[in-house]
N, C-alpha and C positions, 0 to 999 in steps of 0.2 A: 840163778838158775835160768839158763835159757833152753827155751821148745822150740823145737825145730820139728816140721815135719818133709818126710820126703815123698818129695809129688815128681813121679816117674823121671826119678833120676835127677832131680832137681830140689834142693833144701827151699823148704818156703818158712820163713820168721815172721813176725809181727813188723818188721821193717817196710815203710813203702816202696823203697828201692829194691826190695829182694825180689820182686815176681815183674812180667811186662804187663802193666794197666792198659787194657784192650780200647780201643776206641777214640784215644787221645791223637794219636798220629793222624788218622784218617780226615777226624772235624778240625784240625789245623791245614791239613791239604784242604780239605774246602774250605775254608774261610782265605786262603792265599788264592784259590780258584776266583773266589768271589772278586777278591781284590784285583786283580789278574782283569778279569772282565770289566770292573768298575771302570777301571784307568785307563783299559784300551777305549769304552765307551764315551767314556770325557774327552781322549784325544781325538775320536774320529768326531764327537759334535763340536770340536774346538776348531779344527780342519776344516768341517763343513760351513759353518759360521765366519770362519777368514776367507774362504772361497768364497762366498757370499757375497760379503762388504768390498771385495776387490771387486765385484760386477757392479755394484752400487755407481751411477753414473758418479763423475768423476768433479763434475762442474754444474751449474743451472744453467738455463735455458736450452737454444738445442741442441741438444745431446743424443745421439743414434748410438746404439748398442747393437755390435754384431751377434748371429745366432748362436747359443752354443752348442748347435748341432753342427753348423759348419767347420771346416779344416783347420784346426792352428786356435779353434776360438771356444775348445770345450771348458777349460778351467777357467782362464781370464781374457771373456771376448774383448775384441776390441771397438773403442769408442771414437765419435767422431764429433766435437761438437763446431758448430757452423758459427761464427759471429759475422757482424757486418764488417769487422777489420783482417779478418784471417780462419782459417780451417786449423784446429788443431785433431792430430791425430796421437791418440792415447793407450796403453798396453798397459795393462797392467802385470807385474813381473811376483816370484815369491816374496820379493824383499825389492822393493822399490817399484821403479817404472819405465817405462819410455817413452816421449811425447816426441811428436814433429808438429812443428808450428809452420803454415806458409799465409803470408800476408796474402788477402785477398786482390791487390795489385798483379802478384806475381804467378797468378793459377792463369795457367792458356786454356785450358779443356777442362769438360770432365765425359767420362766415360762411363757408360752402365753396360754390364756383360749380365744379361737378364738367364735366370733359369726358372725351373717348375714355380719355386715357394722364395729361391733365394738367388742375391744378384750380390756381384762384385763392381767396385766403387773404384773408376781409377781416375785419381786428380795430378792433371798434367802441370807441371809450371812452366814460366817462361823461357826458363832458363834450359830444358829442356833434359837434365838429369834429376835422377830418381824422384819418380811422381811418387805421392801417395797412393797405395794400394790399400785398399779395403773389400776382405771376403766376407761373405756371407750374411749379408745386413738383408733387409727382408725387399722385398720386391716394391714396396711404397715408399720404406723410409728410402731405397735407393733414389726413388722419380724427386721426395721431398727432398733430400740434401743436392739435387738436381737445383732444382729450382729454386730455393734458397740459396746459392750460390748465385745463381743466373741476376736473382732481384741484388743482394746486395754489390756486386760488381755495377750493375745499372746504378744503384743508387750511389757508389764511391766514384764512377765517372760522371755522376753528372754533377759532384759537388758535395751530396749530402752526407758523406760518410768521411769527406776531409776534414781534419784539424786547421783551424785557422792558422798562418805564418805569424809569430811577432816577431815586427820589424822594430 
């Protein structure tokens, strides 16, 4: 014997499937909201964290990092670090990188285009195509990769910064 009763036009049984259980749809869309949110949340501090470790100088010792308020330098500014043998110039890219390297022998000039807070770095070679250009590095680290240049080209011609020949 089965009881059935009819509820406005609708048979309701002792079956859990015979009627809609209220509620259940709704705390599944939120708990998929929640997830929803979670994942966007992880990826944007996954994002912000690789953004990060790209601006991470690239090298030790001197190492100039441009602003990333300046042009071209908000996500991955660009670095410049100075040695006594050569200027490399560094970018960091989403997926790899770009470096220029010019032996300290072969830099002719360097150039400061000074503004309010920030200055642009132009390193000329001898050769006389495409100098290193550098926007937005800060007004002192400009004067300092100035003059670090200046000392170690003094000290590469006067002898100290050459490798001995074996003969």
């Amino acid at each position: 014997m089965v009881i059935s009763l009819e509820v406005r036009g609708r048979v309701a049984g002792n079956s859990l499937t015979s009627g809609v259980v209220t509620g259940e749809s709704s705390s599944a869309g939120v708990l998929a909201l929640y997830w929803a949110v979670g994942v966007a949340a992880t990826l944007f501090v996954v994002l912000v964290v690789w953004i990060w470790r790209k601006g991470l100088p690239f090298a030790s010792g001197d190492v100039f990092r441009a602003s990333r308020l300046s042009a071209g330098n908000h996500l991955f500014p660009t670095q410049v670090q100075i040695t006594p043998t050569s200027v490399v110039q560094y970018t960091a890219r989403w997926i790899g990188k770009q470096e220029e390297t010019i032996h300290m022998a072969h830099i002719a000039s360097v150039k400061i285009d000074t503004g309010i807070f920030l200055s642009n770095v132009l390193i000329e070679t001898s050769g006389g195509t495409d100098p290193i250009v550098c926007h937005g590095h800060r007004n002192r680290d400009a004067v300092a990769m100035k003059e670090l240049i200046e000392r170690y080209q003094t000290d590469y011609y006067r002898g100290h910064g050459q490798q001995p020949i074996n003969n």
